[in-house]
C-alpha positions as CSV (number, residue, x, y, z in Angstrom):
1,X,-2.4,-33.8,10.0
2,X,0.8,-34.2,7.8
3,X,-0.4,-31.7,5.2
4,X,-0.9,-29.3,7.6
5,X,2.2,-29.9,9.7
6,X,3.9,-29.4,5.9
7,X,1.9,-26.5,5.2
8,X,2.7,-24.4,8.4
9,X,6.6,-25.5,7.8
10,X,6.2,-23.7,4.3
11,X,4.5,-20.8,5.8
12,X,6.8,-20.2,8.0
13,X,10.1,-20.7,6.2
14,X,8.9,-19.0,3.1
15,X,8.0,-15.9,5.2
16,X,11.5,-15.7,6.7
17,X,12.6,-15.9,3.3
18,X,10.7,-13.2,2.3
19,X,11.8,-11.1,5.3
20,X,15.5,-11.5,4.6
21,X,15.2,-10.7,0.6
22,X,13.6,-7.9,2.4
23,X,16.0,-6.5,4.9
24,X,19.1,-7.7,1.6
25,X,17.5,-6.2,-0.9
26,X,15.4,-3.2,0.5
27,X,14.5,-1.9,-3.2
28,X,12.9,-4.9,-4.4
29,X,11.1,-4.7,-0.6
30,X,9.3,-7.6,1.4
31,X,6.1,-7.2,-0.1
32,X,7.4,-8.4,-3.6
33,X,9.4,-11.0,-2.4
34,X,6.7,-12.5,-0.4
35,X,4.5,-12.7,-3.9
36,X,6.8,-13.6,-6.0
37,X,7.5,-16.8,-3.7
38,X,3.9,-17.6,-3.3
39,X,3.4,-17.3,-6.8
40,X,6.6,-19.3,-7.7
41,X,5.3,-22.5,-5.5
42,X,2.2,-22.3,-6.9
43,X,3.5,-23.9,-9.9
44,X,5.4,-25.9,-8.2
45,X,3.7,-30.0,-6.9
46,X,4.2,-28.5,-3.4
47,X,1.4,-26.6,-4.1
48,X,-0.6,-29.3,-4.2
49,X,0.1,-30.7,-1.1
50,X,-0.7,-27.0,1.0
51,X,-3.6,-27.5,3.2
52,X,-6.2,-24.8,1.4
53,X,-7.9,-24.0,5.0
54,X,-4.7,-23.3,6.7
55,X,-4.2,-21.2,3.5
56,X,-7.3,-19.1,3.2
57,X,-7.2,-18.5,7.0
58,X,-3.8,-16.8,7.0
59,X,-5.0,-15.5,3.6
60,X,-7.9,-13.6,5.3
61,X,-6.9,-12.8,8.9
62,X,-3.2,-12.3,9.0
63,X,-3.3,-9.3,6.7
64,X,-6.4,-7.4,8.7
65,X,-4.2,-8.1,11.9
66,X,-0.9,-7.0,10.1
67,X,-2.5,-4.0,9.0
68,X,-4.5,-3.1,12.6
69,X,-0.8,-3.7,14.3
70,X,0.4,-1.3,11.7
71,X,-1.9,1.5,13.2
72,X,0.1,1.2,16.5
73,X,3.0,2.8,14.8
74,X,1.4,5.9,13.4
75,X,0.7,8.4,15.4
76,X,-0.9,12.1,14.9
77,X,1.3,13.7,16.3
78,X,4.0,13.4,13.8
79,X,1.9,15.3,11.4
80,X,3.1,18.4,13.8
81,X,7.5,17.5,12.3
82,X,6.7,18.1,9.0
83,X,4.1,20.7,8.8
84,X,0.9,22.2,7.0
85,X,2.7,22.5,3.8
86,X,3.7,18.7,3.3
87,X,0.0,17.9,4.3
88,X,-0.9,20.0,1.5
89,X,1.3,18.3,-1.1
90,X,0.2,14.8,0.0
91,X,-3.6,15.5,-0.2
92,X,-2.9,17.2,-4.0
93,X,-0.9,13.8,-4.4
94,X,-3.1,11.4,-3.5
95,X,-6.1,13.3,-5.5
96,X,-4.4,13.6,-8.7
97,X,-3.0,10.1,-8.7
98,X,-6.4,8.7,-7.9
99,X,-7.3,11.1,-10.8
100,X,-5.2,10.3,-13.0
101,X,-5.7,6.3,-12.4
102,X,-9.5,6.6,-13.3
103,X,-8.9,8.9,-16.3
104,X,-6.3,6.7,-18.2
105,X,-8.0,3.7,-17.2
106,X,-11.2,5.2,-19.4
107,X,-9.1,4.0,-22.2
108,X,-7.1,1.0,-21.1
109,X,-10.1,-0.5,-19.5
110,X,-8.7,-2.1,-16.6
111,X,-11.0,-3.7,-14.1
112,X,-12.0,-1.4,-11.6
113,X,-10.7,-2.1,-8.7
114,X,-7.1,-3.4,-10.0
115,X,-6.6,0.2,-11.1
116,X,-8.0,2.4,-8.0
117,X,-5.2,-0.2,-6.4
118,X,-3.1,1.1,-8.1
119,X,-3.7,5.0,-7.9
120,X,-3.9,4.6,-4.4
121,X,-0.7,2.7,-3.9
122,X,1.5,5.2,-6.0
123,X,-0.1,8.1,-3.9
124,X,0.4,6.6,-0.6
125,X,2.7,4.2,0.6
126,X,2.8,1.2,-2.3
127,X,2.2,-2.5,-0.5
128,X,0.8,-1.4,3.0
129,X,-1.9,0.8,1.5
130,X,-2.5,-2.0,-1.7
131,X,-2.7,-4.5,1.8
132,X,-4.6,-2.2,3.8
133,X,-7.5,-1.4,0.8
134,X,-7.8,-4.7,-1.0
135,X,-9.7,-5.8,1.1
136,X,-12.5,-3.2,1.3
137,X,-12.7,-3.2,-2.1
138,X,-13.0,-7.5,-2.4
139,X,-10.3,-7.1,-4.8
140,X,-9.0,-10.5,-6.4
141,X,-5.5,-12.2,-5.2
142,X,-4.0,-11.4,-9.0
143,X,-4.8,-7.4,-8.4
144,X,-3.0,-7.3,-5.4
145,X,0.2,-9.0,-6.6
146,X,-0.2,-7.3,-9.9
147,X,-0.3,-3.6,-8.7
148,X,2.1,-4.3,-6.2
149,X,4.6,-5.2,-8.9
150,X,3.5,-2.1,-10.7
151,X,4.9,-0.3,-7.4
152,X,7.9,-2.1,-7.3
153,X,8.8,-0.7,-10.8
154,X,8.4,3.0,-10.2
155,X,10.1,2.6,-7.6
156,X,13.2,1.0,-8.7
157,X,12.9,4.0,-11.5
158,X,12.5,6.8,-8.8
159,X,16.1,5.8,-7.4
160,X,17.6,5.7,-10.7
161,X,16.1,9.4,-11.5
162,X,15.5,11.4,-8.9
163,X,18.6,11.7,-7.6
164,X,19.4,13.2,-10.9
165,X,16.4,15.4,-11.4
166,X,17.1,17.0,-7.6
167,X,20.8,18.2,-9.0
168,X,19.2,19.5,-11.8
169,X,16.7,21.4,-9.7
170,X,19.4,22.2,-7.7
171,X,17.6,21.0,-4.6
172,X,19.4,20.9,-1.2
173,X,18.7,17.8,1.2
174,X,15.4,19.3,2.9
175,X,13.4,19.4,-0.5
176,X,15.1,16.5,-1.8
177,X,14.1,14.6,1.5
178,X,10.5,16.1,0.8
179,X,10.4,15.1,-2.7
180,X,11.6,11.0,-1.8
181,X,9.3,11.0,1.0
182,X,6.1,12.2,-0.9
183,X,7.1,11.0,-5.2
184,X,8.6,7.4,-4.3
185,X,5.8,4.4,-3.9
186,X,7.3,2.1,-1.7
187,X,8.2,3.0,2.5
188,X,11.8,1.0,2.2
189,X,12.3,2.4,-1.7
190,X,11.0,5.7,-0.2
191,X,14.2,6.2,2.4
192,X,16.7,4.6,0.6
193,X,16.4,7.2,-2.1
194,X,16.6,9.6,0.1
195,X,19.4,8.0,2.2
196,X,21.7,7.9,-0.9
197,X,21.0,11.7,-1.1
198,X,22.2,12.5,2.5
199,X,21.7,11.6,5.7
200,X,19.3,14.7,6.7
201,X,17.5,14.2,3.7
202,X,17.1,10.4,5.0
203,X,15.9,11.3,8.2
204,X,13.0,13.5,6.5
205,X,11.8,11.7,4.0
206,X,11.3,9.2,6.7
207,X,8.7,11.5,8.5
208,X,7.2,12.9,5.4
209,X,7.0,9.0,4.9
210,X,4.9,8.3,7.7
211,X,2.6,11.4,7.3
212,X,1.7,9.5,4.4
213,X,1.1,6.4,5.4
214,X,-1.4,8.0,7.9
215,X,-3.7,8.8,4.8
216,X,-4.3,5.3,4.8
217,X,-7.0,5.9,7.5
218,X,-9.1,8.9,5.2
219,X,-8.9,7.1,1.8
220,X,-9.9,3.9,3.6
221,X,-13.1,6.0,5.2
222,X,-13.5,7.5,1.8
223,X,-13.4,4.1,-0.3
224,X,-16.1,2.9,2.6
225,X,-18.5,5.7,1.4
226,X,-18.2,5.1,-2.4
227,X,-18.3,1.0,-2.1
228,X,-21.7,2.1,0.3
229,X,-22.9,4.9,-2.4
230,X,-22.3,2.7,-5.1
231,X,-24.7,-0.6,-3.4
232,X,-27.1,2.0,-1.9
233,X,-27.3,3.3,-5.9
234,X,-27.5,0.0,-7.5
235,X,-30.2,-1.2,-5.1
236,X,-32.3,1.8,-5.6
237,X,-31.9,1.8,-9.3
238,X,-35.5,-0.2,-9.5
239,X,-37.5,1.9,-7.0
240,X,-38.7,5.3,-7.7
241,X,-38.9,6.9,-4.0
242,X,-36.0,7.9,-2.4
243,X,-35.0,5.6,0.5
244,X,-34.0,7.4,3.6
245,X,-30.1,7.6,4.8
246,X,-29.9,4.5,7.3
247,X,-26.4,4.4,9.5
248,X,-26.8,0.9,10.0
249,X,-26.6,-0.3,5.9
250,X,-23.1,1.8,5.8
251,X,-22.1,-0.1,9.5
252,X,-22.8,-3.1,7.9
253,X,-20.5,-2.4,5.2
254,X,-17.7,-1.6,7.2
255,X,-14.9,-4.2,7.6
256,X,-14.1,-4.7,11.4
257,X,-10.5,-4.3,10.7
258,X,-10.1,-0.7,9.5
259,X,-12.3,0.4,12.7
260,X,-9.3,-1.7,14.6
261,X,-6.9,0.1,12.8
262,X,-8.0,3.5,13.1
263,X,-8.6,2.8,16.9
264,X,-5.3,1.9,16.7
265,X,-3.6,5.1,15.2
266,X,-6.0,7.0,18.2
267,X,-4.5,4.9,21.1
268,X,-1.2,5.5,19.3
269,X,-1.4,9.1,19.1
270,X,-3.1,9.8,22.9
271,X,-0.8,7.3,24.9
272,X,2.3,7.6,24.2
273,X,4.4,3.6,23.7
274,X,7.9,3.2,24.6
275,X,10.4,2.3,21.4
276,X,10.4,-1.2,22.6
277,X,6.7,-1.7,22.4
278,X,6.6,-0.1,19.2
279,X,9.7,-2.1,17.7
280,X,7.8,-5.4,18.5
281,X,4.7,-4.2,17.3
282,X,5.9,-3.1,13.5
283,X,8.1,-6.7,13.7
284,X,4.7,-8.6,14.6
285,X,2.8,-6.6,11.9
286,X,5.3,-7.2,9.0
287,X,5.4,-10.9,9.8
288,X,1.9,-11.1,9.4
289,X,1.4,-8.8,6.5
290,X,4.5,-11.1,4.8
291,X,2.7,-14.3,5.5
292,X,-0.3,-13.3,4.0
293,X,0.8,-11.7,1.2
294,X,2.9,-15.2,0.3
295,X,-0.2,-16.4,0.4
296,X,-1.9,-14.0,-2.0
297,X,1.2,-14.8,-4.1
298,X,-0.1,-18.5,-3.8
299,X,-3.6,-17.7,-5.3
300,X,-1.5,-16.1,-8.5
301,X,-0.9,-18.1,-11.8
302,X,0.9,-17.1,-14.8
303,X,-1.9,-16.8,-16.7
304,X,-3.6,-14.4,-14.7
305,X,-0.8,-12.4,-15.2
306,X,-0.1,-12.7,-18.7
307,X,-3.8,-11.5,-19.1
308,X,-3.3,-8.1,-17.1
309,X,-0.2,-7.7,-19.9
310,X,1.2,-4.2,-19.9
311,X,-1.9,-2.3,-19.0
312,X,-1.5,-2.0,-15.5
313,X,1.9,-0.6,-16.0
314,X,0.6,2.0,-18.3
315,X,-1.5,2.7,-15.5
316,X,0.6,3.0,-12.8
317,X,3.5,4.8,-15.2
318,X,0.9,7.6,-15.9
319,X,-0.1,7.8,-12.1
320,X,3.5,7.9,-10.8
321,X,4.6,10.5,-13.6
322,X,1.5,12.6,-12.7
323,X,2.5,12.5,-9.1
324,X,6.4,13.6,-9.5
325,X,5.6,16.1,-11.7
326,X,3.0,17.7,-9.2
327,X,5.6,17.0,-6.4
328,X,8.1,19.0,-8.3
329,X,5.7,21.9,-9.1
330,X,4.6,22.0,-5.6
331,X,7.8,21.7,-4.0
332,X,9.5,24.3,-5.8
333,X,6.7,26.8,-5.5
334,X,5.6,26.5,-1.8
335,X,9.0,26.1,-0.5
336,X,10.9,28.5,-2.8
């Protein structure tokens, strides 16, 4: 009883902490701070003491709930603000970083699923679609924190650049706001670049922002049908006739959670919430997505880290370059 007393005391306080380094330091972004927390008390005795069912529980269910509560805020109908151009650039985004991730990692040799983590958080919106994906894919506690430090990188970079690429462009706040909202990883890192552009590009990159973040839904669908492609193949590898397509093997396959969120983004986009709801909502969801990412930071040691070493950087450098150069490309020649 005392150790989980103790336990939900630590939860608690360490995901408030999280949520202030958050809202202090926006560029460094919740997401970080909740793993680096985590991952700092697990070598800590306190550690020790955490009650592991408590741990696991928020572990598993907090970040399927954060992300389904996430769905509530996105809404189709913001896809109509910024256009069928923008939707173009994101999709050419997203493929080529995915690309790029699986081509690189050919020769760095990177597990798997650490490095589609990767291509899909630079292409989409850094933590929330590492949170929202991870766990489709089964993907380990140290590829989560380690791809979402990989985010926190290029982003940090982006701030420092692309400011000074968009003079040398000579880009006026519209394509600047375009470029931060579709080349930066991170949501917070996303609008602050913009934001110490201008104003108006602020206020559109925070659109183009969420346009982006509604891909979460496709490339979660899509992720589905490889993970199901992939079993189907492996468990036909030692039969010679060719098994009929059955609905329910893919169903089965298909975590409860991004049905729930989808359903979510639906009722979003049909019935109309009022800001209040909404505001609760997103507070709700990024308390829960904190808590169980501090808990993911939990399950990470040094060592696990020290054996990723520089690779996933590389990774996640050659993704991010691939998608701001294609950003610029596009941006220049559909808008100009």
């Amino acid at each position: 009883m005392k150790n989980k007393l103790i336990t939900t005391i630590i939860l608690g306080g360490s995901t408030w902490l999280a949520l202030f380094i958050g809202e202090s330091i926006p560029l460094l972004g919740t997401s970080v701070a909740a793993i680096l927390i985590g991952a700092i008390i697990r070598h800590t005795p306190i550690y020790k003491i955490l009650n592991s069912a408590i741990v696991r529980f928020v572990s598993s269910y907090f970040l399927k709930t954060g992300i389904v509560l996430l769905g509530f805020n996105l809404t189709l109908r913001i896809i109509n603000e910024v256009g069928p151009i923008v939707i173009v650039i994101i999709i050419a985004l997203i493929s080529v970083s995915i690309l790029t991730s699986f081509l690189v990692n050919k020769g760095l040799k990177v597990n798997s699923k650490l490095s589609i983590l990767i291509g899909i958080g630079t292409s989409i919106c850094g933590g929330a679609a590492i949170a929202a994906t991870a766990p489709i894919m089964e993907a380990e506690d140290e590829d989560v924190a380690v791809s979402v430090t990989t985010m926190f990188i290029y982003s940090m970079l982006a701030l420092l650049f692309l400011p000074v690429l968009g003079k040398i462009f000579g880009f006026n706040d519209q394509l600047y706001g375009v470029l931060s909202g579709v080349a930066v990883n991170d949501t917070a890192s996303s609008i602050a670049t913009a934001f110490s552009w201008s104003d108006e590009a602020g206020s559109i990159a925070t659109v183009v922002k969420l346009v982006r973040t509604l891909f979460i839904v496709p490339v979660s669908i899509g992720l589905i049908c490889y993970k199901y492609d992939k079993q189907r193949k492996s468990s036909l590898s030692n039969q010679t006739e060719k098994v009929a397509f059955k609905w329910s093997e893919i169903t089965r396959i298909i975590p409860k959670f991004v049905i729930l969120f989808i359903l979510a983004v639906v009722f979003a986009s049909v019935v109309p919430l009022p800001v209040k709801v909404t505001s609760i909502i997103s507070k709700l969801s990024k308390i829960f997505m904190t808590m169980a990412l501090f808990t993911i930071g939990l399950g990470v040691h040094v060592k696990q880290i020290k054996k990723a070493g520089v690779k996933p950087v590389i990774l996640g450098g050659a993704s991010w370059i691939a998608v701001l150069t294609l950003s610029f490309i596009l941006i220049m020649f559909l808008y100009r």
